[in-house]
BAMAR-684213 format. One record per residue (C-alpha): chain; z, y, x. Coordinates in nm, 3 decimals, m for minus. Each point is the difference from the previous one (the first is absolute). Layout:
REM BAMAR-684213
@ch=A | zz=Z | yy=Y | xx=X
...
This chain:
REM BAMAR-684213
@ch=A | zz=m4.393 | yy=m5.371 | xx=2.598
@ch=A | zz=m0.330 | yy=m0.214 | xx=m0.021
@ch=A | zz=m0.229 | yy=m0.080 | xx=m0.261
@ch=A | zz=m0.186 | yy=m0.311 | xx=m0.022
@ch=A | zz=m0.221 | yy=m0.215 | xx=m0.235
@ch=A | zz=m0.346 | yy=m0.007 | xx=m0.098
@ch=A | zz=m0.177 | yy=0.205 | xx=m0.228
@ch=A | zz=m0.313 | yy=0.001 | xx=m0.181
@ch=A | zz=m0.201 | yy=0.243 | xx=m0.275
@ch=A | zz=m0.305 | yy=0.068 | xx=m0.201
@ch=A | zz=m0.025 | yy=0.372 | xx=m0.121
@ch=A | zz=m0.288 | yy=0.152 | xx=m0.184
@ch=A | zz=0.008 | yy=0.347 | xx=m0.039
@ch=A | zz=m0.218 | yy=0.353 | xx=m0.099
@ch=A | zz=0.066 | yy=0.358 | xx=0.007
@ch=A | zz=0.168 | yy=0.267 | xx=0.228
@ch=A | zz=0.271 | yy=m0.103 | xx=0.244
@ch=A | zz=0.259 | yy=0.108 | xx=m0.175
@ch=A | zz=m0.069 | yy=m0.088 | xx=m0.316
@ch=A | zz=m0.230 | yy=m0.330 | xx=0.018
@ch=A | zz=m0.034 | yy=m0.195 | xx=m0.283
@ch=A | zz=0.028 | yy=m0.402 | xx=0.070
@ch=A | zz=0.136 | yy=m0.294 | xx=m0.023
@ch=A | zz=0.154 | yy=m0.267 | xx=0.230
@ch=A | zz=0.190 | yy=m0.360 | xx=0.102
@ch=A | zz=0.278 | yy=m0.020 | xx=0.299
@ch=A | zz=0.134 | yy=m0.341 | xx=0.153
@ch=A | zz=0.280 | yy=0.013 | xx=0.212
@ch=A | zz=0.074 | yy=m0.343 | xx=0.165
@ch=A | zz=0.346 | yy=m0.029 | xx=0.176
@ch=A | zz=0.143 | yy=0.323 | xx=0.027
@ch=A | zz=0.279 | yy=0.032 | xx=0.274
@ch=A | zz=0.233 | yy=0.271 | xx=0.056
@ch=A | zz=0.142 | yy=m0.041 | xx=0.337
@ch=A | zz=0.111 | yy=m0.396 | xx=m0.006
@ch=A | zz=m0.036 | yy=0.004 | xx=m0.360
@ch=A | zz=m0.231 | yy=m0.164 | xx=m0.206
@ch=A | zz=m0.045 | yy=0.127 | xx=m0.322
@ch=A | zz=m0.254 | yy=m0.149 | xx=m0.145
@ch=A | zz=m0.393 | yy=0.000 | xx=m0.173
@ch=A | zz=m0.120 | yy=0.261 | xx=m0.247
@ch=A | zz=m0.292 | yy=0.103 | xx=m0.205
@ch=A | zz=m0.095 | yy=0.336 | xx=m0.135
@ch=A | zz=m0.268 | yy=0.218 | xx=m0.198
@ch=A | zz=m0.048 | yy=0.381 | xx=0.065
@ch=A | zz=m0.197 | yy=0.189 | xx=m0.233
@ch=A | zz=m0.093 | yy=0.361 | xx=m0.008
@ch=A | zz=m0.096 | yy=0.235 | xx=m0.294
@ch=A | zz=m0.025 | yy=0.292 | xx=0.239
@ch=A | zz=0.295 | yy=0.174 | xx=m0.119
@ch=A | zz=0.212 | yy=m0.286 | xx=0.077
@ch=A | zz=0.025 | yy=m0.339 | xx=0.214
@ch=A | zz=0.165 | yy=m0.300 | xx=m0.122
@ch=A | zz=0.166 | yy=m0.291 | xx=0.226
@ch=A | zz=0.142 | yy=m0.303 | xx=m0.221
@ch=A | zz=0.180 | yy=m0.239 | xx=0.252
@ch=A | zz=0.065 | yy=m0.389 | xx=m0.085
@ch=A | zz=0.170 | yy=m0.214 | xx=0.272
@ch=A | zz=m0.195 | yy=m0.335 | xx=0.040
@ch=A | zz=0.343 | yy=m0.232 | xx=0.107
@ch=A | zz=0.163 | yy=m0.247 | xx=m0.088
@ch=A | zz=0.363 | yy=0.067 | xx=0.027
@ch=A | zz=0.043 | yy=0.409 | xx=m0.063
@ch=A | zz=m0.245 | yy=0.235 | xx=m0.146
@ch=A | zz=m0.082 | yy=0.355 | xx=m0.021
@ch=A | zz=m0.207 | yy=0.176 | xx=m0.242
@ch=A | zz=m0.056 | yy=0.333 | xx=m0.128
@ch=A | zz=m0.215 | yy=0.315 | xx=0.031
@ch=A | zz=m0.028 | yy=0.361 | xx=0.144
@ch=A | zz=m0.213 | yy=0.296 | xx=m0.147
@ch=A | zz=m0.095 | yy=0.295 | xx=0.267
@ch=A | zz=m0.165 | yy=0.307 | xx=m0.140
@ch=A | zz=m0.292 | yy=0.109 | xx=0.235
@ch=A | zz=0.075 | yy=0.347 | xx=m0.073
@ch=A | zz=0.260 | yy=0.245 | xx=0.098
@ch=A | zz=0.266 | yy=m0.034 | xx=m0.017
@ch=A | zz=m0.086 | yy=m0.399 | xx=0.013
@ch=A | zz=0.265 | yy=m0.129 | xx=m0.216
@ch=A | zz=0.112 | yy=m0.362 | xx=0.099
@ch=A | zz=0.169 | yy=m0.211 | xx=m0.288
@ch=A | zz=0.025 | yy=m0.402 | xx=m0.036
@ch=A | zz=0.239 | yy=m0.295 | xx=m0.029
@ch=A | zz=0.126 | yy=m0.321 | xx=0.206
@ch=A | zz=0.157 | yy=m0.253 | xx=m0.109
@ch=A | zz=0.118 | yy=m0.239 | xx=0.278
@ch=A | zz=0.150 | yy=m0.382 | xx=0.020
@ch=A | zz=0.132 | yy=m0.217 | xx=0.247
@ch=A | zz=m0.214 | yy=0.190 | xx=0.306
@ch=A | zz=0.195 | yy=0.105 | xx=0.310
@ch=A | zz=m0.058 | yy=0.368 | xx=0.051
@ch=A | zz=0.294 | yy=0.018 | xx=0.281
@ch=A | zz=m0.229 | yy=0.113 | xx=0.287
@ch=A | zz=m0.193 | yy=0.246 | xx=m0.206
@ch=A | zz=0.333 | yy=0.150 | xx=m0.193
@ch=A | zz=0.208 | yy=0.040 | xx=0.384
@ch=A | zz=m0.286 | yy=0.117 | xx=0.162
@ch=A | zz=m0.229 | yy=0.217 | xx=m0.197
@ch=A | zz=0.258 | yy=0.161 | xx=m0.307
@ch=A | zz=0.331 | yy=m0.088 | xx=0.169
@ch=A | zz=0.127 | yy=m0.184 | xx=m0.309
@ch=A | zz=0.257 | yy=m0.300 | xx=0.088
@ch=A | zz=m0.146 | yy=m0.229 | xx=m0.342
@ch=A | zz=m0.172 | yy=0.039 | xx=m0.318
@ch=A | zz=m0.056 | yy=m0.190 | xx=m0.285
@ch=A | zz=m0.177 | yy=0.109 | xx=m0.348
@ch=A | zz=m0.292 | yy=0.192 | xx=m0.146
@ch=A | zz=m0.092 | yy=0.280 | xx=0.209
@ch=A | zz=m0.205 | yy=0.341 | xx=m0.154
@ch=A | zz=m0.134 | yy=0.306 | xx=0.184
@ch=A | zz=m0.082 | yy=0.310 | xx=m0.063
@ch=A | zz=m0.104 | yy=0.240 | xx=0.263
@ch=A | zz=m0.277 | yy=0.249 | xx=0.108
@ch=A | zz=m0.204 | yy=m0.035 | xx=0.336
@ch=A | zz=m0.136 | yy=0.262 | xx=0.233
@ch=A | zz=m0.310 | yy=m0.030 | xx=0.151
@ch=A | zz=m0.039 | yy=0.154 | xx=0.369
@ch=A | zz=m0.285 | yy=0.099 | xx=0.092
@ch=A | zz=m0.146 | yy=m0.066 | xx=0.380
């Protein structure tokens, strides 16, 4: 399924590439999923070194979605963070991607990622 919409960042950041140290701003105009619109956000990322940070806020008028997502930058990189979404159309993205019919609610996750190396 597609992925549209425009996107643009400012990061500043030091240190190793695994564990940089930095700060940063994300604008996402228009996102589509397949046909979908579903909508404008803005977001901050910052980064201790042990962890990054994403906080989320929709920039809409009619729905919204906020929230935020820790990832540790060590093993065994520990994900954890909150959604809450409202009046947004997710369809496309819930079918397609985790083969859920509909949602609605506050969403949390907890899980640990594996990095592979190349």
């Amino acid at each position: 399924m597609p992925v549209g919409g425009q996107m643009t960042f400012r990061m500043k950041a030091s240190g190793p590439a695994r564990t940089p140290q930095g700060e940063g701003t994300v604008h996402i105009v228009d996102l589509r999923v397949g046909q979908e619109t579903i909508g404008s956000f803005d977001g901050t990322l910052t980064s201790d070194g042990s962890e990054a940070k994403l906080e989320l806020s929709s920039a809409m008028t009619d729905g919204s979605i906020s929230g935020g997502y820790t990832v540790g930058l060590t093993e065994p990189y520990p994900v954890h963070g909150k959604a809450y979404i409202k009046n947004i159309n997710l369809d496309p993205f819930l079918v397609t991607y985790l083969h859920l019919g509909t949602s609605a609610g506050t969403a949390t996750q907890k899980a640990k990622l594996r990095w592979k190396e190349i």
